[in-house]
C-alpha positions, 0 to 999 in steps of 0.5 A: 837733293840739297844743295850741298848733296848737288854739289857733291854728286857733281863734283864727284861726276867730275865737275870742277867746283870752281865750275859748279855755279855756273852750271846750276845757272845753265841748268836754272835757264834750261828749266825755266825755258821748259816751263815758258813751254810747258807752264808746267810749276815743276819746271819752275820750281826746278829753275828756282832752286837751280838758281838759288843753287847757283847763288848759294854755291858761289864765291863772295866777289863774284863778277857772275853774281849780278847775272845770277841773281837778276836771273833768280828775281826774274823766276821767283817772278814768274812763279808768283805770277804762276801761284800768287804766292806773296812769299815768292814775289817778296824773295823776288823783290830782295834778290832784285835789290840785292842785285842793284846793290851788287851792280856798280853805277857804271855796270852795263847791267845796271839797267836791266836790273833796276828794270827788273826791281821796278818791274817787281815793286810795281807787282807788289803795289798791285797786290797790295796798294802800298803807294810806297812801292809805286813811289819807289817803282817810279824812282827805279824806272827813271833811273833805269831809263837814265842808266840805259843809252839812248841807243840801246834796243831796251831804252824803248821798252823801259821808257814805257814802263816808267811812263805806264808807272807813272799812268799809275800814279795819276789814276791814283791821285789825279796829279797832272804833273804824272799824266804830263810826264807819262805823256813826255816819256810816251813820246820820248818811246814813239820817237825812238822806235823805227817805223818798221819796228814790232813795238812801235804799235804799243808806243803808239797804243800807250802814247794814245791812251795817255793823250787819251787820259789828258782828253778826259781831263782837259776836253782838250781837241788837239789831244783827241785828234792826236790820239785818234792819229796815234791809234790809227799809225798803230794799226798800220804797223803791220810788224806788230802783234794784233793784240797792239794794232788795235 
């Protein structure tokens, strides 16, 4: 059924058409949370044509469109990962761009959808080794973490993905201004997670391994000894996962 056929038959099940977007939204969400059970490609291929429906059906001005297409970015990713088909993470890359672009600077969501644009920028070095992508990944994922408050629970998470970024970037050109920086935002997440939180073991992991990196490079006693007392804090946090204790 297309789009305009969807909407049709909902409008003519009594479905307000003002209330349409949203739906097809509600429906994307219901469908990909089938697929993080079932890992079924039909599910996420219903999710993604439900959300691009809900873009698609939707008035220009819009307040729920950012939502709507953060939403979007984050199936067509998870279908790339599915499939590794590229015309998915490339539409995944446009959409998270055009959510930015739709987002003001003061936007509570910004943040989220700068992560996410970074996240797939990140995707797309991977495939393809484009150093323009890391680049423009490592800009994204500073400004997230500038646009997050330092409260906010996602802080952690994303001053570890820029400084996994920029681990990136020094295993690729050596810089040691990247591996410092890397370092100072791993510690930045350490200090910002409670002792008792589950992330606290891969802060301590990331931090560990990048000290770890400087050890290599420096032969530097203090960076060993911190890494060894890194990895020894991660596995006492008994409210981690394994996989992040060892």
């Amino acid at each position: 059924m297309g789009l305009q056929q969807m909407i049709q038959w909902l409008v003519q099940q009594g479905v307000d058409s003002e209330d349409v977007p949203d739906l097809l939204a509600s429906f994307a969400i219901q469908a990909y949370r089938e697929y993080e059970k079932s890992r079924s490609k039909e599910d996420i291929d219903k999710a993604v044509g439900f959300a691009r429906g809900s873009i698609g059906a939707g008035r220009d001005g819009d307040p729920s469109l950012i939502g709507r297409l953060n939403n979007l970015g984050v199936m067509l990713g998870r279908r790339y990962e599915r499939t590794g088909a590229m015309t998915d993470l490339e539409e995944a890359i446009g959409v998270a761009r055009q959510a930015v672009e739709s987002t003001p600077h003061d936007h509570p969501d910004r943040a989220a959808c700068l992560n996410n644009l970074g996240n797939k920028l990140e995707s797309r070095y991977e495939r393809t080794g484009a150093m323009a992508d890391l680049e423009e990944a490592i800009g994204v994922a500073r400004q997230a973490v500038e646009s997050t408050p330092h409260d906010h629970p996602d802080r952690v998470g994303r001053l570890n993905n820029l400084g996994n970024k920029l681990g990136r970037r020094y295993e690729r050109t050596g810089a040691m201004t990247d591996l410092e920086e890397a370092i100072g935002v791993a510690r930045q997440a350490v200090e910002s997670t409670p002792h008792d939180h589950p992330d606290r073991a891969a802060c301590l992991n990331n931090l560990g391994n990048m000290l770890g990196r400087r050890y290599e490079r420096t032969g530097a006693m203090a960076d060993l000894e911190t890494t060894s007392s890194c990895l020894h804090d991660a596995w006492l946090c008994h409210t981690a996962i394994p996989f992040h204790r060892i």
